[in-house]
N, C-alpha and C positions, 0 to 999 in steps of 0.2 A: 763641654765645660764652658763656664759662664763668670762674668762677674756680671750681677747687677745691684742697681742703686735706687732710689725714690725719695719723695718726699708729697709730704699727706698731709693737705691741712682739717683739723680734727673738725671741726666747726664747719666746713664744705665750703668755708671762702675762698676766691679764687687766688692762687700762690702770688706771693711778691715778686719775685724772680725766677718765673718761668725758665730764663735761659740757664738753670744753675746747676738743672740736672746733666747738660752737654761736659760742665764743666766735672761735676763730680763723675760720671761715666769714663771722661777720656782720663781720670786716673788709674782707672782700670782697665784700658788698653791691651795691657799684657795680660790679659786673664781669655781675651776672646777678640783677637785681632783681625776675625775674619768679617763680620758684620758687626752693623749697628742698630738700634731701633726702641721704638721707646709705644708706651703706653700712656695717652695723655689726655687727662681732664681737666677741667676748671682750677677744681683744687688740688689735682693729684698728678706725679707725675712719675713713672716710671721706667726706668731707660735696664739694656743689657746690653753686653758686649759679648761677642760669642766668638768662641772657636771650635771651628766645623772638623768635627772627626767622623770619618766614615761610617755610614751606619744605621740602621734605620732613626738613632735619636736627635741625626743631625739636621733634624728640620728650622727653618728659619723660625724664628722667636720673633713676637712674641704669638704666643698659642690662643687659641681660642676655641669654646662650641662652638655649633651648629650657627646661632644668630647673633653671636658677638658678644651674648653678654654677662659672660665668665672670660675675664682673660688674665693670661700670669706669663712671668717670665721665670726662667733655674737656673740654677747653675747645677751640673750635675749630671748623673747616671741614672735612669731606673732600668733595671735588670729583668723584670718580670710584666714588662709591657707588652710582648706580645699576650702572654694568659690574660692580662686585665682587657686588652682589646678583644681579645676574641668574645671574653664574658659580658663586656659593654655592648657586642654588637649581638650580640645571642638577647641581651634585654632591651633591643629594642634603639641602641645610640645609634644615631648617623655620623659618622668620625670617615674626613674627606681624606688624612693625609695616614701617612703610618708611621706618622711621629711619635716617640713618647709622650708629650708635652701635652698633646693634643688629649693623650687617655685621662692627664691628671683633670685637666678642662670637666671631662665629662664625668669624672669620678665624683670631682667635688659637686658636680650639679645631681648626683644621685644622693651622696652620702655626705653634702655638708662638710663642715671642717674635720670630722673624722675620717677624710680620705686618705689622710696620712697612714695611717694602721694597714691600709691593704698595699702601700708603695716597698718592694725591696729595691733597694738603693741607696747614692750618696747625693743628696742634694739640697739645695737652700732655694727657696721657694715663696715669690713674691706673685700673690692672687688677688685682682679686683674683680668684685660681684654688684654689676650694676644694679643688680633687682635689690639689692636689700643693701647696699654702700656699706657692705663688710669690705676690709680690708684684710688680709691673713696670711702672714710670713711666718716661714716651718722650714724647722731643719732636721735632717739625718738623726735615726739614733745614736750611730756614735758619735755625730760630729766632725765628718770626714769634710762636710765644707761648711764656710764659716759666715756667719752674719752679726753684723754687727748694728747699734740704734742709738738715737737721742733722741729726745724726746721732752718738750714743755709744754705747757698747759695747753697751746695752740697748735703747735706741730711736732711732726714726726719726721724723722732723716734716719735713713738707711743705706747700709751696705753692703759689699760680701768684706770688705778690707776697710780700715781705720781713716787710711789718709782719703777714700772716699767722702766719709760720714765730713772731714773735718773741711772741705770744701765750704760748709756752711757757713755764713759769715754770723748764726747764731751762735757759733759753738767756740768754748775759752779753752785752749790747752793748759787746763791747770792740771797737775800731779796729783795722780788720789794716792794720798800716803799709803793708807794702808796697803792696794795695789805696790804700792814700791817695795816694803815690807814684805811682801806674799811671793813677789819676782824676786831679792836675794835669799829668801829661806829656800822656793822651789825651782829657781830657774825659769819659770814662765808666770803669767797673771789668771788666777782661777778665774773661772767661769761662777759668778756672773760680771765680774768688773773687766775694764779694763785700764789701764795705763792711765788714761786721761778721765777727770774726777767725772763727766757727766757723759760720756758712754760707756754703755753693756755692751754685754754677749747674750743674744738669745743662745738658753743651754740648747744642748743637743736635744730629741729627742722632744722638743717644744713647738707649740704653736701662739704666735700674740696673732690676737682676734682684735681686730679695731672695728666697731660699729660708733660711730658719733665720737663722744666725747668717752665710751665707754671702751677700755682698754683689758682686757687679761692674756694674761700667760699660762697655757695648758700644757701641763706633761700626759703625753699619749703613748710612752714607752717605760718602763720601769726593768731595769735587768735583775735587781734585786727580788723581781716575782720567777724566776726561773733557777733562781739559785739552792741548790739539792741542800736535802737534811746532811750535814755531816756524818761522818763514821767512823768509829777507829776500829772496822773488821779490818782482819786481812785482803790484799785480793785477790781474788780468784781468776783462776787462767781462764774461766767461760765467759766474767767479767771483764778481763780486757780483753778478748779476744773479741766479744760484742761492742765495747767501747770503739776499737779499732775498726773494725769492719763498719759501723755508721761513720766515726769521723773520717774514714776514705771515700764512704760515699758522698758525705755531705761536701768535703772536699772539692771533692769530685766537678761537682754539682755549682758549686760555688766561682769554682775558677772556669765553667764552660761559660757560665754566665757572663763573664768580663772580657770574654776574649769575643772580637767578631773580626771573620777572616777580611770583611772587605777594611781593615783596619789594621796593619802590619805592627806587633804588638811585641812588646820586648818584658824581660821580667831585670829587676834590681836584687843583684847577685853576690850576696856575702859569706864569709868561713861560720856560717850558722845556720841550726834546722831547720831553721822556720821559711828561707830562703830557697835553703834547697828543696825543700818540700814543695813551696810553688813552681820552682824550676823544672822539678820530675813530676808535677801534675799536668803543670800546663803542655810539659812534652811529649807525656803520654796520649794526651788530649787531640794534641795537634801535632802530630809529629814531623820535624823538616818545618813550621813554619814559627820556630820561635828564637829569637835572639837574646843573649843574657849580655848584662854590663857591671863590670864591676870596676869598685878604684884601688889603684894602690899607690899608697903612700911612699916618700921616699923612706928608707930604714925601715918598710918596716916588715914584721916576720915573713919567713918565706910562705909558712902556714896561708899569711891574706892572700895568695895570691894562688896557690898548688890546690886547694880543699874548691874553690870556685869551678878554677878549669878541670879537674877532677870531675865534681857534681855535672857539670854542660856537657864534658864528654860522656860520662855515663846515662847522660839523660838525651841526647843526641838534639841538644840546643848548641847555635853558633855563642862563643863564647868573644866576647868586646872588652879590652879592659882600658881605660884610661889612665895614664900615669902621670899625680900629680908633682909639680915642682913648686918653689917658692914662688915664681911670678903667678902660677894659675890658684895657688892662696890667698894671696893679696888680691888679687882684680876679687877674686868671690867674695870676698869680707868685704870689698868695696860695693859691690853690685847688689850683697845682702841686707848692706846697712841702708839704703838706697827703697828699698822694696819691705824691709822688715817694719811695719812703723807700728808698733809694739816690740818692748826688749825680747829676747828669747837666749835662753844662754847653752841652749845643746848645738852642742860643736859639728854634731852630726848634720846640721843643714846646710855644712859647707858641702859634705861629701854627698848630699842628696841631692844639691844644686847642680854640684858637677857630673854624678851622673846622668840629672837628667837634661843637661848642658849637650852630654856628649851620646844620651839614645836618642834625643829629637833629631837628631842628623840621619836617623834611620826608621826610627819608628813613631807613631803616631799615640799606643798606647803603653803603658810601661803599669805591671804586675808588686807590688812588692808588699811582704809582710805586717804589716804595721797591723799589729794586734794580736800577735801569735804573742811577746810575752805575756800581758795582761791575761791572757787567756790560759794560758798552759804552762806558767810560773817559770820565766826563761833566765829571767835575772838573779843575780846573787842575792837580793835583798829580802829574793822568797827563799833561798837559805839560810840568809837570816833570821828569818822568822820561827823555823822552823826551829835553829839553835836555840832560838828565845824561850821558846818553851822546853825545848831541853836545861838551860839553865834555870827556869823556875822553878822545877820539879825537885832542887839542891834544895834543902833546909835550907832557912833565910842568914838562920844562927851560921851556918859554916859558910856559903858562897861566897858572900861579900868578903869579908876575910880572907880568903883564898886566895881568889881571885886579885884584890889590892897586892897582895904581895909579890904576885905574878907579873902582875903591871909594873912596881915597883923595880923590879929585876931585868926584865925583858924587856924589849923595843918587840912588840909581836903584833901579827893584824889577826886578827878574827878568820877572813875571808880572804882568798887571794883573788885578783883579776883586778879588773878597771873601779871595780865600786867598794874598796878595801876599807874595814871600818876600822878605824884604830879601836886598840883595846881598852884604852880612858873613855871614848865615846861610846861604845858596845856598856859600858857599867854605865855611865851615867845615865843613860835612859833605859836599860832594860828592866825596870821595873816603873816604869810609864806605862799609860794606856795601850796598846797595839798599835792603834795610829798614829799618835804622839810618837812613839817612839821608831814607829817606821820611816817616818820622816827626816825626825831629828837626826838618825842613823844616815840617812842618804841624801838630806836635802843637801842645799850648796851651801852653805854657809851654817851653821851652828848656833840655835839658839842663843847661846852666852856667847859670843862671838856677833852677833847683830847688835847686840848693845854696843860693843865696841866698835862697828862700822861707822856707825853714822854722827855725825857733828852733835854737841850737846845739846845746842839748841835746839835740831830738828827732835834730836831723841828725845826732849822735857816735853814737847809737845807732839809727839807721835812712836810712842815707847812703840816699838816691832813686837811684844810677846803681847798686846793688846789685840792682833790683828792673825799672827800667824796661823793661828789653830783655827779660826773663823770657819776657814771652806772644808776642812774635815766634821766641823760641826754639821753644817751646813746640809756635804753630802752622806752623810749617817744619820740624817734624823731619818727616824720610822722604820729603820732597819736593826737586825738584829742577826747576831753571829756567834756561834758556840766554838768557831775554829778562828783562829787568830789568821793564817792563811786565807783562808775566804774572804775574810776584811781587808787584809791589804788589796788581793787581786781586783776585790770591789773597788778599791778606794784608788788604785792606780788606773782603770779601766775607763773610770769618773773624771779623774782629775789627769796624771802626768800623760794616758793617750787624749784626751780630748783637748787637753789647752796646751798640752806638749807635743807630741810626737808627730800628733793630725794635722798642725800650725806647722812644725816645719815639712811634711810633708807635701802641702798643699802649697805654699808660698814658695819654697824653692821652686817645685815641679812647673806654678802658673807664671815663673818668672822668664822660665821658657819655653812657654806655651805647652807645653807637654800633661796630656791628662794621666793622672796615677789612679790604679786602681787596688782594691784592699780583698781579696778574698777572705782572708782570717774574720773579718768583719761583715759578714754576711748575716746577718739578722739569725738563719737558721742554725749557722753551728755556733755564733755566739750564745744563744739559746739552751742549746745542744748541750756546749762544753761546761756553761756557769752551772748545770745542773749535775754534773759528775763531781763525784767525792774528791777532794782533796789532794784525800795517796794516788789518787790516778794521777796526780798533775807532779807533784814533787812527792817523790816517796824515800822515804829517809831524810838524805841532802841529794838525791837525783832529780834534777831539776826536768822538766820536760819530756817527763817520764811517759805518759801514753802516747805523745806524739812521735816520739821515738821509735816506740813499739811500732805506730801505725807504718812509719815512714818505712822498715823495713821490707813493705810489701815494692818502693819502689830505688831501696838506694842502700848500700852494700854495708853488711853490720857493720865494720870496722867503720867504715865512713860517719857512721850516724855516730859511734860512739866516741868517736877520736875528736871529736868538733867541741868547739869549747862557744861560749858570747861570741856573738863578733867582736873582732876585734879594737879597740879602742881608738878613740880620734887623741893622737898623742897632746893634745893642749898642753901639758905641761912641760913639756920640750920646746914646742913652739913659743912658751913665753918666757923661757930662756935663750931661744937658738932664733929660728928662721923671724919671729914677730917681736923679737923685744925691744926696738925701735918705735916700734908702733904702741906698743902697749906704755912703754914708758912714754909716749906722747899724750897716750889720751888720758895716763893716770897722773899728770902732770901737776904737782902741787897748784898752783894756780889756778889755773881753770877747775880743779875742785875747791879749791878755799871761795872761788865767786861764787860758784854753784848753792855752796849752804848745804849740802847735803852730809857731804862724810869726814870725817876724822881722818883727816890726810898723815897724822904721824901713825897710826895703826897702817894705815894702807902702804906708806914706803916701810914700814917693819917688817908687811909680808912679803912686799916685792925684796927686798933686801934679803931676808931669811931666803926665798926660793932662789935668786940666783945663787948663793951661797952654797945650797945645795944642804940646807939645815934641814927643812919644813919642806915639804911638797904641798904648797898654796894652789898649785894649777888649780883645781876648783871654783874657787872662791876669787883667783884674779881671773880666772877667764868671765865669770857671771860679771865680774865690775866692768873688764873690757868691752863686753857685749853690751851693758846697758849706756857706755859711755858712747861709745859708737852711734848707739841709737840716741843718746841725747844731742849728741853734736848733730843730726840730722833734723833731728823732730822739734829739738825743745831750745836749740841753742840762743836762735832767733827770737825767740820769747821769753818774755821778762819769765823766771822763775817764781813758779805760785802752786798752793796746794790745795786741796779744798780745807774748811774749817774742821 
């Protein structure tokens, strides 16, 4: 794991400030604390920061062929480096070291910028080619690590993180509204913006080629070409029983990949399937050499804590729990806001910080889920979905109807657990688009409700429903869905794993030098599983339905079926109990009436309603908490500005 940085001037004149890549490098420090080292010409300068994990990938950066003149630096894993060296040296490469790094070198001197297509892995990948002064920065299909750009008529700046790029002294932290827009509907900034009006995200799954002054962006992965015909047969026991028996293998296959012994490797261990599933792979795998960690909250059910040690014992992994209190809350929130320089509003990267706080003191690599829901419908929202169409199928004349008078009567939620939709917001969008309304159902704050966030002024010239629906536009052009389920899984898989979940994955984990590794993301069984029918995935309202199946080859019926989500990060207790000091600080009338941004008398209505214990706001004040925190770090020092 790596962070690295550049800057490229388009034209080949020599840089103005050579020394600036030192400076944008050492903010990414904590990403690769063990070396330094840079790549440097006239006009070009690129630097990484690395951290040595045992292994054959852990060769010193930056890489290069045979006579120098291909070289690049990564951040990241490739998985199937040994096959690619073997076949590199079967045609003929001379490859001195048995570095990964070294294969990409030669790969790209075989096969040009399509060398990505033969890489499995996670990685962000900065290449200079002397012979022909291409330039070419490429990231991971899912997007498991992250890069970031600016870019004006004369130069280029690069990152893997934000407050790299912003070391520039070309670059204005002005607010891209819309970006701000996009961060309270979904909690995090779609890819391709970000926060600040004049840097992107190269998407996942892309490559920018820079030859001269000539710049493009290529997609060389598409998951939407793997995704199966729909069906509404029944299924058949020969069909999962086949279904189950490849994704064990491919399983299999996937977590042997991420584990290397000379690398003492831990997995991230919660009251969920997808978790225990890697727990009883990896222990099957390697059995006696693998440590699990998990956190638990004060209050909270016995469940988070009995279903863990349960799964480690029956999988014969050492079982680690961290137990957190109010002060080890606080210091994270403070050490996140510090590291996050993009808002992120999932709670969950407090709890990924501190476990991966508390496996670096033992282990080198840590294992965890991140992609089992998108893949195998884990969340309530893909039971949502599924209701959705169950309620369409009512005559239009009698539902509506119904149903109002039910609302009318009742205080009732649709759904129970942590992602509960009330039943006023379940009507008002369930006859919206599929995407449209999967959002509006779970984003963090509520369409009609954004209007009333933000200050008039901002809102006159930056209405939020101009901007929100953008990046579902965006990622649904050229696709096409006869199952409303396949859409969502699509469109979360795109968007809340790759600007969501993968973000706080990677940031908390690099905040402690700790590399995280994603089996569920494995190129082959995400492949695998986008092309299995639907009902294999949620059938009925059973949610992670084949994986279940499979899991019983390693983990006891009752156990797979007694398991519910993991369990929730309580945010809305905390912004009555243990944080309401703090939150009541940063939502402080004042420092938002300078700001210009929000409608301070809506905002003390919902802080008032949720102490009260009227309205559960936890949602929608924790996204404000989180973006305020990130303002007082990023933006507080600079005048406030947006782009036009």
């Amino acid at each position: 794991m790596s962070g690295i940085c550049g800057i490229h001037n388009l034209f080949l004149n020599p840089l103005d400030s050579p020394e600036l890549i030192d400076r944008m490098s050492e903010r990414l420090k904590h990403r690769g604390p063990d070396n330094y080292s840079k790549i440097e010409r006239p006009h070009l300068a690129i630097a990484v920061r690395q951290l040595r994990v045992p292994g054959p990938n852990a060769g010193n950066q930056p890489f290069s062929n045979e006579n120098g003149e291909i070289t690049l630096v990564a951040d990241g894993q490739i998985y199937n480096h040994r096959d690619l060296r073997k076949s590199l040296l079967d045609r003929g490469h001379q490859l001195k070291t048995q570095s990964a790094g070294e294969v990409i070198a030669h790969l790209y001197e075989e096969k040009g910028v399509d060398f990505t297509r033969a890489l499995d892995g996670m990685f962000a990948i900065a290449l200079w080619d002397d012979r022909t002064g291409r330039l070419v920065l490429a990231r991971d299909r899912a997007g498991e690590k992250p890069l970031y750009y600016w870019m004006n008529e004369e130069t280029l700046v690069f990152g893997s993180e934000v407050k790299s790029v912003l070391e520039s002294p070309l670059i204005n932290r002005r607010l891209d509204p819309d970006a701000v827009a996009q961060y309270f509907f979904y909690g995090y900034v779609p890819t391709p913006l970000s926060i600040f009006a004049d840097i992107r995200k190269l998407p996942a799954a892309h490559c920018m080629v820079v030859e001269g002054r000539k710049v493009r962006i290529e997609c060389y992965w598409k998951l939407q070409d793997f995704i199966g015909t729909p069906t509404r047969a029944s299924t058949g026991q020969k069909q999962e029983k086949e279904a189950c028996e490849h994704l064990r293998s491919i399983l299999r296959e996937a977590t042997a990949s991420r584990v290397d012994l000379d690398a003492p490797t831990g997995v991230f261990l919660n009251a969920d399937i997808k978790s225990s599933v890697t727990c009883a792979t990896a222990s099957e795998l390697f059995p006696g050499k693998i440590k699990c960690f998990s956190v638990l909250w004060p209050r909270g059910p016995s469940e988070e804590s009995e279903l863990p040690k349960f799964v480690a014992g029956h999988s014969g992994a050492q079982h680690h729990v961290v137990n957190v209190d109010y002060r080890s809350l606080r210091d994270a929130l403070l050490t996140l806001a510090d590291h996050l320089d993009e808002p992120l509003a999932d709670p969950a990267v407090i709890q990924t910080y501190l476990l991966s706080r508390f496996a670096r003191e033992q282990v080198d690599v840590a294992l965890t889920s991140e992609g089992g829901d998108e893949l195998f419908g884990g969340r309530s929202a893909y039971t949502a979905a599924r209701m959705a169409e169950y309620y369409l199928r009512i005559p239009k004349v009698v539902r509506r109807p119904v149903w109002e008078q039910i609302q009318r009567f009742l205080s009732l939620y649709v759904i129970d657990g942590p992602t509960r939709i009330a039943l006023s917001r379940f009507l008002n969008y369930a006859e919206d688009e599929a995407a449209v309304r999967h959002y509006a159902w779970f984003g963090m704050i509520a369409p009609d409700d954004l209007d009333r966030l933000f200050a008039p002024e901002w809102l006159r010239q930056h209405p939020p429903i101009r901007s929100i629906f953008q990046p579902l536009s965006r990622v649904l052009e050229g696709t096409r869905f006869n199952d409303t389920l396949a859409e969502v899984l699509y469109l979360d898989f795109r968007m809340l794993l790759e600007d969501g979940h993968l973000v706080k994955a990677d940031r908390a984990s690099m905040v402690c030098s700790l590399e995280t590794r994603a089996p569920f993301l494995d190129h082959r069984l995400v492949e695998y599983v986008a092309g299995l029918p639907t009902h294999l995935k949620v059938k009925g309202l059973k949610r992670e339905y084949i994986l279940k199946k499979a899991a019983e080859k390693w983990l006891p019926h009752k156990l797979i079926y007694s398991q519910k989500q993991a369990f929730p990060v309580p945010v809305s207790r905390w912004i009555r109990d243990e944080l309401k000091l703090h939150v009541d600080n940063a939502l402080e009338d004042g420092k938002l009436n300078r700001q210009g941004l929000f409608n301070t008398q809506f905002i003390r209505q919902m802080l008032q309603e949720h102490s009260d214990g009227q309205i559960d706001h936890g949602k929608a004040l924790w996204t404000l908490f989180c973006f305020q925190l990130w303002y007082d770090r990023w933006m507080a020092k600079n005048q406030v500005s947006s782009s036009p």
